[in-house]
Structure formats: structure tokens, C-alpha cells
N, C-alpha and C positions, 0 to 999 in steps of 0.2 A: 837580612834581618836575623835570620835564623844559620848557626853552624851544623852543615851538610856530615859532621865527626858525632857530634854529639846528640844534635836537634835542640841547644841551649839559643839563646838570644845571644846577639852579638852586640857590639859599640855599642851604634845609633841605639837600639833598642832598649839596651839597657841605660842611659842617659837617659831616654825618654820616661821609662818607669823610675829613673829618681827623681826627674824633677817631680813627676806627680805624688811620690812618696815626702819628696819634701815639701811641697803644697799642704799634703796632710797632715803632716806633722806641726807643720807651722799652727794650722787650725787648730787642733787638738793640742798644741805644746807639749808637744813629744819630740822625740830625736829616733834621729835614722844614722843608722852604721852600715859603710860599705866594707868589705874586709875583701881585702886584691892577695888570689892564691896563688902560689907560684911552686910548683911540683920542681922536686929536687931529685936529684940522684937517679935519673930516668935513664931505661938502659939503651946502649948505641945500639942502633939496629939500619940492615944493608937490604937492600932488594926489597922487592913486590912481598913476599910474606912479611916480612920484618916493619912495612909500613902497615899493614893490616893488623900485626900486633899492636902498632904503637896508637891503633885507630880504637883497638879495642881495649887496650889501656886507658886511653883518654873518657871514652864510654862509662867503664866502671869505675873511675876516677869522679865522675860528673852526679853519677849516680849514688856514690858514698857522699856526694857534699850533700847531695838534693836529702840524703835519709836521715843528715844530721840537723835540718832546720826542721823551723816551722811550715806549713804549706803554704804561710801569705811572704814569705822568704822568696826572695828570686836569685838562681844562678847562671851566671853570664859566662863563655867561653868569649875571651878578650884577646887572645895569643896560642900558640903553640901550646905551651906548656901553664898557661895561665886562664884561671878564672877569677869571675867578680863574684861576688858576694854580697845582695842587698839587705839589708835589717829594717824591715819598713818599723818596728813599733819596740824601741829597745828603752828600758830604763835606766841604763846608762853603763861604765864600761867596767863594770865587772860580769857584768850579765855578757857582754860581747867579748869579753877576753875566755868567757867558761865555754861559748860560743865555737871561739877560734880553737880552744883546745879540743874541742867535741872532734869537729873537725880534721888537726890534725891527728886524733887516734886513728877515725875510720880514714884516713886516707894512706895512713900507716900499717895500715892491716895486709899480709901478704897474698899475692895476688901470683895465682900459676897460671903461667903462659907455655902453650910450647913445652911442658914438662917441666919448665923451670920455676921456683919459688922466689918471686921479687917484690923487692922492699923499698917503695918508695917513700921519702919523705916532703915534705911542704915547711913554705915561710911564708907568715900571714902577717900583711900590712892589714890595720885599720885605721881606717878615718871615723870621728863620730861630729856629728850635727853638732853644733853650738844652736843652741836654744831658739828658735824663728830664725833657720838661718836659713837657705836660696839658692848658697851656692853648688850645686851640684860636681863642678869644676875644683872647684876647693876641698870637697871629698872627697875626689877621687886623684887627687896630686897628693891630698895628707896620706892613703893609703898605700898607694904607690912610694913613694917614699920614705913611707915607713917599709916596703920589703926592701926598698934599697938598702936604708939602716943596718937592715935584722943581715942582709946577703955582707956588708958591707964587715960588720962585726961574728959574721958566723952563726949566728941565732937564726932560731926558725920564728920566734916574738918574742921583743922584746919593751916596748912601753907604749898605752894606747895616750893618742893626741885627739883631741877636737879640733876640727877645723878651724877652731880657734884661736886656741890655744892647746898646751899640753893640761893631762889631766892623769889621775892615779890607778897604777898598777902593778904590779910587782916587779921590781926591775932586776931579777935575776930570771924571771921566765923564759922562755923560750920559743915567744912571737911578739911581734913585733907593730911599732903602730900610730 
């Protein structure tokens, strides 16, 4: 349930807390945004130190998303290089694209390892809730496939979608959605 890297919630667990956020939502007629982070330009590292760095890279990686939400916000390690990103109570997506950009600042900020000064960057897929929507599944395929998008065109975001359809955002930015 929990990643042994980080201490974040994994899959299972994060599906779990969407559905219930979108339970919530639905009551309340609000929308929820998942935003799928995928850390960029991460550096190759060999042997037993080099995994310990890449352990404690990912650490303060986790910790720059968690300082850029809210506290009723949940961050998910979902892969290697990849976290989730829950938006339990968003009013829609310019609040979640200001979000995503918060986001990638603090995860662009430089980070010394080992004496070295490294610069990582991130591409943020979001998905946003259509209005009493359910599908848990369907937000987190629009999300993901929005960093396919963003990976696919070279942007770190580039336009946010609701699960239901697309909706508006600036589409010279630079994440994706």
C-alpha cells in the first residue's frame, strides 16, 4: 500500500482515495483533478551509493510536491520516476494548471547530491472530473495520456482535458493535460 522510497501510497491505495474523493465530489458538485508527474532528466547513476542517491532524490522530490498542495491533497508514488497527484476540491482548470505549475517550480529547484548541483525537470499530465462523474479509470487514463502528449511533443504541459472532454488552457504552456 505504502512505497518503502518514499512512505507515499501506491496504486491500490491511491484509486482507493479517488474513488472516495469522487464520491465526494459528486455530493457536493465539485470536481477532482488527478495530475500524473513524471520527473525528467534524472541523472544515470551505478552501484550501491548511486541507488541511495537516486532514493534520496526521489525523497525530496516527494516532499517538494507534498509543500506545493494543499494538506487535504494526496501524493501517490505510482512508478520509478512517477507520481500521482490528487486534487480532492478544485474549481476547475485554471486553478489546477496554476497547480501544476507550482509544482513544477519546486521540483525544478536545485538539488545537491554528492557535491553535485542537479536540475531536475517534470511533465504534468492532468485529468479533471466532468461534473458527477465515477470514473476514477477515466482520470487517470486522461492524465496519463496527457504526459504521453506533453513527452510526445516535448512540453512538460501542455492543455488540460476533463474526462470528458477537452476544456481551456493555454496552449503554448508548458504541461500538459
Amino acid at each position: 500500500m505504502y512505497d518503502s522510497v518514499t512512505g507515499l501510497p501506491m496504486n491500490r491505495l491511491f484509486v482507493s482515495l479517488l474513488n472516495q474523493a469522487l464520491l465526494r465530489a459528486q455530493k457536493h458538485g465539485r470536481q477532482v483533478a488527478v495530475l500524473m508527474i513524471e520527473l525528467d532528466q534524472f541523472p544515470r547513476v551505478t552501484g550501491e551509493s548511486g541507488e541511495r542517491g537516486c532514493h534520496l532524490m526521489y525523497r525530496i522530490q516527494a516532499a517538494r510536491v507534498k509543500s506545493a498542495l494543499h494538506t487535504t491533497d494526496t501524493v501517490a508514488r505510482l512508478g520509478e520516476r512517477t507520481f500521482a497527484v490528487l486534487l480532492d476540491r478544485v474549481t476547475g482548470p485554471d486553478e489546477v494548471t496554476a497547480i501544476a505549475h507550482k509544482i513544477q517550480r519546486t521540483i525544478s529547484l536545485p538539488v545537491t547530491l554528492n557535491e553535485h548541483e542537479l536540475f531536475l525537470s517534470s511533465r504534468i499530465g492532468i485529468g479533471l472530473s466532468a461534473h458527477n462523474s465515477l470514473e476514477a479509470a477515466a482520470l487517470i487514463t486522461a492524465a496519463t495520456h496527457a504526459v504521453l502528449r506533453a513527452r510526445t511533443a516535448d512540453h512538460s504541459l501542455d492543455r488540460v482535458h476533463s474526462a470528458g472532454g477537452p476544456s481551456s488552457a493555454d496552449p503554448g504552456s508548458s504541461i500538459a493535460a
